[in-house]
MMTF fields as JSON, N, C-alpha, C and O atoms, coordinates in Angstrom:
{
  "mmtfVersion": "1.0.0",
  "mmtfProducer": "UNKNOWN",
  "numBonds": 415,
  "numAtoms": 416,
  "numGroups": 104,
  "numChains": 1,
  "numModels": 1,
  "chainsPerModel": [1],
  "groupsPerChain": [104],
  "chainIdList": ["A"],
  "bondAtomList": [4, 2, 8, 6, 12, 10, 16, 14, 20, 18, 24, 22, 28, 26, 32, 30, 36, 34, 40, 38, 44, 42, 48, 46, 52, 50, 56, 54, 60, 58, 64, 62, 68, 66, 72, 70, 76, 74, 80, 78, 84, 82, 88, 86, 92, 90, 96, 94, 100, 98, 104, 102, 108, 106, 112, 110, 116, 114, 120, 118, 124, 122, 128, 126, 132, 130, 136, 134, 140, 138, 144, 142, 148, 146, 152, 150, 156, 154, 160, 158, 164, 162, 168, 166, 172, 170, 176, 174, 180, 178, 184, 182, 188, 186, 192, 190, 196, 194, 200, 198, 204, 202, 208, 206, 212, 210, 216, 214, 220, 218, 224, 222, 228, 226, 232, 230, 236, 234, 240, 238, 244, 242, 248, 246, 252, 250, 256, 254, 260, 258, 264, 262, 268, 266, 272, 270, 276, 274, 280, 278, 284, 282, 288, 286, 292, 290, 296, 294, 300, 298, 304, 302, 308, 306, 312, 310, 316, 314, 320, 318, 324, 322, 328, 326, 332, 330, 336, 334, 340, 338, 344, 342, 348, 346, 352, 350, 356, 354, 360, 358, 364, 362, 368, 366, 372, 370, 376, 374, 380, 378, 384, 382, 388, 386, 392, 390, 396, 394, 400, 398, 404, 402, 408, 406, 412, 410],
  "bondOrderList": [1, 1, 1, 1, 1, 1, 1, 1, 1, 1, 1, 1, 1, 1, 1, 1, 1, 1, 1, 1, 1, 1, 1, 1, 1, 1, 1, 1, 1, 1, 1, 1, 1, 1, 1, 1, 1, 1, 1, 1, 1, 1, 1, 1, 1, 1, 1, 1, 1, 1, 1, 1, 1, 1, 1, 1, 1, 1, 1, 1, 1, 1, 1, 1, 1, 1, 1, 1, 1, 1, 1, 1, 1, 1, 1, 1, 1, 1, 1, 1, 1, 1, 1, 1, 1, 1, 1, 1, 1, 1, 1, 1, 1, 1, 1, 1, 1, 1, 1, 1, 1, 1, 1],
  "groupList": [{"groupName": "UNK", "atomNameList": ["N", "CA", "C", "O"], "elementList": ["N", "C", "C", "O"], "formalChargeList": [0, 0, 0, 0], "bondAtomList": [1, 0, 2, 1, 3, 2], "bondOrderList": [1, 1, 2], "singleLetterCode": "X", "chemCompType": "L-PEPTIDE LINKING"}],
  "groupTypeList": [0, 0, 0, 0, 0, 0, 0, 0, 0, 0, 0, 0, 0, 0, 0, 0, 0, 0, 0, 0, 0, 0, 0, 0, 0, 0, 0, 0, 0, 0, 0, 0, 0, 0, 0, 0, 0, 0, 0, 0, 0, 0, 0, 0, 0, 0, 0, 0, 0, 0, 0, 0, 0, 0, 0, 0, 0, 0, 0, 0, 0, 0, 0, 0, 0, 0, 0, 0, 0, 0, 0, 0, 0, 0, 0, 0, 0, 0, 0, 0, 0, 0, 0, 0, 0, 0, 0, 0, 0, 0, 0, 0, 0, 0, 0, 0, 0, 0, 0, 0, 0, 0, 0, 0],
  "groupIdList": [1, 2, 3, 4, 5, 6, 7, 8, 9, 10, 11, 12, 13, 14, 15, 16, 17, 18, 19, 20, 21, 22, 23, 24, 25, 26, 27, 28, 29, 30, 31, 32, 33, 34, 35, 36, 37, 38, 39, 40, 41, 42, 43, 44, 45, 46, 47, 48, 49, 50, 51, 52, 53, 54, 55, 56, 57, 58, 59, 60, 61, 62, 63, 64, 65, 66, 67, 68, 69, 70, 71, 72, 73, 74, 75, 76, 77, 78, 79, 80, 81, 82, 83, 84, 85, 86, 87, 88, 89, 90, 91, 92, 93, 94, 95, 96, 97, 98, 99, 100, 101, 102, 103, 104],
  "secStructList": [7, 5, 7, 2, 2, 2, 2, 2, 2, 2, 2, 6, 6, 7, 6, 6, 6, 6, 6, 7, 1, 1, 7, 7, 7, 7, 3, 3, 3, 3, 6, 6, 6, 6, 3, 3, 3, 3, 7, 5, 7, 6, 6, 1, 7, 5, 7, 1, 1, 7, 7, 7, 6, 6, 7, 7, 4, 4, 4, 7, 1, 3, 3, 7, 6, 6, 7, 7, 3, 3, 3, 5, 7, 6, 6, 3, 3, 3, 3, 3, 3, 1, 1, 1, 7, 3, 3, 3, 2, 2, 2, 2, 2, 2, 2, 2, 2, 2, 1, 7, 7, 7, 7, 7],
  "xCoordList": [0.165, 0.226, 0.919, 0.92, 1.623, 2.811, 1.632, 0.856, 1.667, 0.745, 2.077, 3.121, 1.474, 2.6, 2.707, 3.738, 1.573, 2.27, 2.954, 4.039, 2.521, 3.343, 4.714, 5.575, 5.016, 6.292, 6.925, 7.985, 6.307, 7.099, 7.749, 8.948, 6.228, 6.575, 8.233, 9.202, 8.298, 9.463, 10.839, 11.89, 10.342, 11.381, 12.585, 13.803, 10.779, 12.524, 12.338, 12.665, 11.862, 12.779, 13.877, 14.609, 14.499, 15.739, 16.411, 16.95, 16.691, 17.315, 18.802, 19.639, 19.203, 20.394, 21.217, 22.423, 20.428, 20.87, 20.738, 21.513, 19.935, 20.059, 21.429, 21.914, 21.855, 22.982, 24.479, 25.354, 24.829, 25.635, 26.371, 25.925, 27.377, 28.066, 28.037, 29.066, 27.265, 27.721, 26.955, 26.832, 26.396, 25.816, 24.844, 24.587, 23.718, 22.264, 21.512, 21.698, 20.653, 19.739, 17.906, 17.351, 17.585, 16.215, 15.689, 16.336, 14.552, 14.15, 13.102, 12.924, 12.267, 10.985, 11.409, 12.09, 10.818, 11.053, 9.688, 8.907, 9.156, 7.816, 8.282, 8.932, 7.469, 7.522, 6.769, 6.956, 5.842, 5.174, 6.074, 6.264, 6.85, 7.972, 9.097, 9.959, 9.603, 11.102, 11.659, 12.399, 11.173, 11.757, 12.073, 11.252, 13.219, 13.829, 13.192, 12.89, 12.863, 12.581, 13.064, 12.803, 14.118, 14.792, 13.26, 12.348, 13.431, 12.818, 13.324, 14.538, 12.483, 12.449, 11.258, 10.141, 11.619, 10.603, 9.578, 10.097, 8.368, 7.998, 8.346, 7.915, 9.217, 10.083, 11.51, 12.333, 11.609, 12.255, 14.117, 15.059, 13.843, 15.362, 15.627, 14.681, 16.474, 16.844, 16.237, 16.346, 15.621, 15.104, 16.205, 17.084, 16.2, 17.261, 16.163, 16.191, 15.516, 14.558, 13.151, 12.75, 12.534, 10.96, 10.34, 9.896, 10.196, 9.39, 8.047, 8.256, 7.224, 6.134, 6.054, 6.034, 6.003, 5.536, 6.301, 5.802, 7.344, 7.874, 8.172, 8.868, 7.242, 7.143, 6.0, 4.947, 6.768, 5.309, 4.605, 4.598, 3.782, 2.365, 2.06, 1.293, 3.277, 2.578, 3.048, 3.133, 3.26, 3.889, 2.976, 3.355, 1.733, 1.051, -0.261, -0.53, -1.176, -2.518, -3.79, -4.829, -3.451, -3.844, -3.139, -2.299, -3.861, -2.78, -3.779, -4.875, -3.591, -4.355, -4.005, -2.838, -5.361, -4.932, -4.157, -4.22, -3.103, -2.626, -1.091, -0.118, -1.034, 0.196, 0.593, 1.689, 0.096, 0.694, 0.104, -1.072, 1.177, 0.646, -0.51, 0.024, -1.775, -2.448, -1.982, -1.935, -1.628, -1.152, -0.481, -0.893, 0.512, 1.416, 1.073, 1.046, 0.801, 0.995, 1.272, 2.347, 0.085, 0.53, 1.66, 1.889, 2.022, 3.471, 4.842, 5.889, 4.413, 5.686, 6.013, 5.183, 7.543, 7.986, 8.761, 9.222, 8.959, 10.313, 11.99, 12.216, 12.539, 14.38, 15.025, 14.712, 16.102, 17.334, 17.729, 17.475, 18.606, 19.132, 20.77, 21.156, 21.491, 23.279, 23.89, 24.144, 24.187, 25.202, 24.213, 24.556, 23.01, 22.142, 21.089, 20.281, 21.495, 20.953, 19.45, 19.764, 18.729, 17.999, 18.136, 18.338, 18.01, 17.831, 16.65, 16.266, 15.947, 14.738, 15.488, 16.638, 14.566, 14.654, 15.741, 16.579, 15.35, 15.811, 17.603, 18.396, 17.71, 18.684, 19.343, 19.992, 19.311, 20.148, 20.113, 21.192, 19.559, 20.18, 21.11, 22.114, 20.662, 22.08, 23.795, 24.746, 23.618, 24.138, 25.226, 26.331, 24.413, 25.191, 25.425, 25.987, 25.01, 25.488, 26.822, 27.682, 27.099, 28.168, 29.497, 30.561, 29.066, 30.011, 31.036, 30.237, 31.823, 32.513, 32.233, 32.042, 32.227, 31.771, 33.227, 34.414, 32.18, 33.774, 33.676, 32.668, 34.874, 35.793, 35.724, 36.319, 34.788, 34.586, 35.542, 35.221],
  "yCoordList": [51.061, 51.576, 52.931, 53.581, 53.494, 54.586, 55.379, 54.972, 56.678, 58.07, 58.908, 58.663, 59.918, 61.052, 61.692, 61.934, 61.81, 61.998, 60.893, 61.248, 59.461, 58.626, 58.729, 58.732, 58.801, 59.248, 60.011, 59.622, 61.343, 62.327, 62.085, 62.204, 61.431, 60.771, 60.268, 61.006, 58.949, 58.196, 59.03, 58.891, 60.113, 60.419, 61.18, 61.227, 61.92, 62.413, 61.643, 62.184, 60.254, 58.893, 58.759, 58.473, 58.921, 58.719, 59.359, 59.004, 60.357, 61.795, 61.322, 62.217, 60.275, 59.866, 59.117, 59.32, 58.197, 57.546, 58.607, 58.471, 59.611, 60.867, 61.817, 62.609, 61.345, 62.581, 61.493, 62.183, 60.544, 60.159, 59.392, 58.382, 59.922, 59.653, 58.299, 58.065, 57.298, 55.924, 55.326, 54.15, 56.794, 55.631, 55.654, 55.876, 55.506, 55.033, 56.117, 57.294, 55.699, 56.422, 55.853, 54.787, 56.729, 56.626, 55.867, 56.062, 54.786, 53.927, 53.418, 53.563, 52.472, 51.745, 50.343, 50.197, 49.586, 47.927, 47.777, 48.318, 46.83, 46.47, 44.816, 44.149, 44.414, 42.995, 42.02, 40.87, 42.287, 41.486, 40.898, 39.685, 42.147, 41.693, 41.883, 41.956, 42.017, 41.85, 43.212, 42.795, 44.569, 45.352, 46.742, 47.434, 46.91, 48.391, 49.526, 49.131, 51.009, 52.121, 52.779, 52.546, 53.995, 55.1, 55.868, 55.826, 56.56, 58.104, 58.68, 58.553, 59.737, 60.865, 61.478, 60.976, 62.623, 63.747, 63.732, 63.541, 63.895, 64.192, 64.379, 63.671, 65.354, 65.489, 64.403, 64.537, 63.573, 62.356, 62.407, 61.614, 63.941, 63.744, 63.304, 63.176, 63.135, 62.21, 62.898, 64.109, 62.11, 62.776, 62.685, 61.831, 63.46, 63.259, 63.003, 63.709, 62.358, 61.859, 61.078, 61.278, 60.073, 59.276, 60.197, 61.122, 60.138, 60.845, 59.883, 58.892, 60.458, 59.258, 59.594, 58.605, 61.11, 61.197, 61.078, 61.702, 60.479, 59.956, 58.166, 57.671, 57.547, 56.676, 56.396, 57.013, 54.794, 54.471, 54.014, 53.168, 54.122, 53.834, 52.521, 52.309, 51.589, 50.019, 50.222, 49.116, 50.868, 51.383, 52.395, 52.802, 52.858, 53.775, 52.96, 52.1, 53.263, 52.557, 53.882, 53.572, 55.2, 56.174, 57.203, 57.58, 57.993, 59.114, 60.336, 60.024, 61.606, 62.812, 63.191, 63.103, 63.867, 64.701, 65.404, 65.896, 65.96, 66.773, 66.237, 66.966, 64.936, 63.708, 63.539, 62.981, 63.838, 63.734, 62.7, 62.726, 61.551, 60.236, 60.119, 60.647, 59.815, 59.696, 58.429, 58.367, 57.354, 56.115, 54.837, 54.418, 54.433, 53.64, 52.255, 51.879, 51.595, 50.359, 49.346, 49.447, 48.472, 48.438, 47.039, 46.269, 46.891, 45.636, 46.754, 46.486, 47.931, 48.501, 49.125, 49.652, 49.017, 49.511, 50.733, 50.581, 51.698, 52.75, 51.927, 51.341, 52.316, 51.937, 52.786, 53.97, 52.217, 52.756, 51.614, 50.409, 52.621, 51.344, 51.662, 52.773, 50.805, 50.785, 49.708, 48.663, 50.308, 49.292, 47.99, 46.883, 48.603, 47.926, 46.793, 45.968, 47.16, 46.04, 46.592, 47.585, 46.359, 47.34, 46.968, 45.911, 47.812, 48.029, 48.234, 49.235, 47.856, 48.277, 49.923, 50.322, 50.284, 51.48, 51.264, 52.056, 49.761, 49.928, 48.888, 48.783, 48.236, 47.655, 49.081, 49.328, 49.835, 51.042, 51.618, 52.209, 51.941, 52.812, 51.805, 52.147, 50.848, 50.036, 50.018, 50.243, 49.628, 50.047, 51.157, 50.938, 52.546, 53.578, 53.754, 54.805, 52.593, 53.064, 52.328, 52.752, 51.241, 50.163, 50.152, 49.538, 50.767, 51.277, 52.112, 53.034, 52.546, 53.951, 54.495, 53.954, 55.862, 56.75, 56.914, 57.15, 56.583, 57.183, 58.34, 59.03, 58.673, 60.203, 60.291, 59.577, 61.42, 62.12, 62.554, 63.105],
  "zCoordList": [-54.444, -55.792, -55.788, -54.742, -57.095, -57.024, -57.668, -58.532, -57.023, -57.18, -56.643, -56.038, -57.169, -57.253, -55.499, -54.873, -55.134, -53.761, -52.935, -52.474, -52.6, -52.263, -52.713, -51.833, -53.725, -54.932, -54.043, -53.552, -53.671, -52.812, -51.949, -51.695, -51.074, -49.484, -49.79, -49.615, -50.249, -50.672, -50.705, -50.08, -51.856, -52.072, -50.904, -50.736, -50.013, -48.643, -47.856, -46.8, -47.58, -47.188, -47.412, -46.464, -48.866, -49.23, -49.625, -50.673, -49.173, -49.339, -48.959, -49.073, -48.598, -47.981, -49.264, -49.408, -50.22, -50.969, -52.034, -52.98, -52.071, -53.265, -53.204, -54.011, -51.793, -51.801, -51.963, -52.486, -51.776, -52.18, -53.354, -53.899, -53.614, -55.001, -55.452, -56.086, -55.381, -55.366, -56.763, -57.108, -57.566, -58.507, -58.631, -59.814, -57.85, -58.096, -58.63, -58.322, -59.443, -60.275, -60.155, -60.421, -59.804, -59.57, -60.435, -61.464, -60.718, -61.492, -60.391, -59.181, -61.894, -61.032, -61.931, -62.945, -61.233, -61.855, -62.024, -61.241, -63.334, -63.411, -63.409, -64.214, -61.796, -61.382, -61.887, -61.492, -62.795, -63.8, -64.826, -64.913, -65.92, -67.051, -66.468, -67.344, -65.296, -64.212, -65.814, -66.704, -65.831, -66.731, -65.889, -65.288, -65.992, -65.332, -66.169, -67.296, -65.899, -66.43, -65.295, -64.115, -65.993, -65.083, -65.133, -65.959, -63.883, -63.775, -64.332, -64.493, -64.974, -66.054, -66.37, -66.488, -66.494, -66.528, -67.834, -68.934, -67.768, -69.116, -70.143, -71.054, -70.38, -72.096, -72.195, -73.101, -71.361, -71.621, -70.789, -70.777, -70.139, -69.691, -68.311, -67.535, -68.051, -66.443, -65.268, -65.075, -64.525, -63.438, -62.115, -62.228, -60.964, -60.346, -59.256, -58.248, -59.347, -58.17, -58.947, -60.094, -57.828, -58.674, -59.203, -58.523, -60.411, -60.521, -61.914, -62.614, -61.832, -62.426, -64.109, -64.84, -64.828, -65.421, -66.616, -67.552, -66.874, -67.898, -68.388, -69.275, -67.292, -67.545, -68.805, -68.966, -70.003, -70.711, -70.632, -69.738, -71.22, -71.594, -70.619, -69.68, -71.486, -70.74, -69.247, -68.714, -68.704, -67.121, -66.382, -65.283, -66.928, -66.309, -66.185, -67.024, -65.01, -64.856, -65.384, -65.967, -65.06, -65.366, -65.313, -64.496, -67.003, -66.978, -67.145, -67.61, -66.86, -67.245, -68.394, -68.775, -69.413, -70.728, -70.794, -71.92, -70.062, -69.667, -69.627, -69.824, -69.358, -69.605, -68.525, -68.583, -66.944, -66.189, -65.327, -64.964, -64.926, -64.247, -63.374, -62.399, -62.934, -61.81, -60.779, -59.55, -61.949, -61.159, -62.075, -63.157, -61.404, -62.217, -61.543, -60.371, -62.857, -62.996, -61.181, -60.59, -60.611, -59.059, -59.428, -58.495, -60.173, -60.603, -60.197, -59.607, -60.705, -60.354, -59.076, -58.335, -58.809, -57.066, -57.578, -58.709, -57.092, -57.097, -56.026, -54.968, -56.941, -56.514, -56.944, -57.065, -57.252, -57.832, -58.758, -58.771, -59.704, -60.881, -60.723, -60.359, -60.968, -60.948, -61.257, -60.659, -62.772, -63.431, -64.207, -64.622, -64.186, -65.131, -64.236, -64.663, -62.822, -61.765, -60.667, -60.011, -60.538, -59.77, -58.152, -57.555, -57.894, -55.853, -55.54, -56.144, -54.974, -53.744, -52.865, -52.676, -52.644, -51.713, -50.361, -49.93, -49.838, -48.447, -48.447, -47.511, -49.997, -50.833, -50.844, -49.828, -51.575, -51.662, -50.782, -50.807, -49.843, -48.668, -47.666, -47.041, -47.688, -47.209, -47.382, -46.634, -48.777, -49.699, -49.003, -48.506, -49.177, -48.97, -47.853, -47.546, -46.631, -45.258, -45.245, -44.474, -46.035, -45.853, -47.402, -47.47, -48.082, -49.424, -49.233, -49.403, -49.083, -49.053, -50.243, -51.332, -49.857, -51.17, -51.975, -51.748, -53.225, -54.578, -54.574, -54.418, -54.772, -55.021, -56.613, -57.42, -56.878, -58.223, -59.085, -60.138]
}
């Protein structure tokens, strides 16, 4: 299940697919309704890493008064999203070992 420190853990797992230009954007898939949600921060703008607490309502298992996630939904995984398609964690770092990076 996704809790905000696991979240962390993850995230410098993939510090490799965070640094290259290829696209991917942090997101969680909920494997119950097969439905993408980017990461994003509480007030609704892009997160540049998992982050839990802008996910909704029907995507959270518990949340604090305070609005900040305790635990998301255990249907949902953290990935990456690109081009409207989602990746698994270990899908996108592949990915970026075997892609050549685009030139900005």
């Amino acid at each position: 299940m996704l809790t905000p420190a696991r979240t962390a853990v993850e995230n410098a797992d993939n510090a490799a697919v965070y640094a290259r230009p290829l696209g991917f954007r942090p997101a969680f898939l909920d494997t119950a309704q097969m439905r993408i949600y980017p990461a994003l921060f509480a007030d609704g703008t892009a997160a540049p890493f998992h982050c839990l607490d802008g996910l909704p309502e029907e995507a959270v298992a518990d949340r604090l008064h305070s609005g900040r996630v305790v635990r998301a939904k255990a249907t949902l995984i953290a990935g990456f999203e690109r081009g409207g398609f989602f990746f698994t964690r270990r899908a996108a770092a592949r990915a970026c070992e075997q892609w050549p990076t685009v030139a900005s």
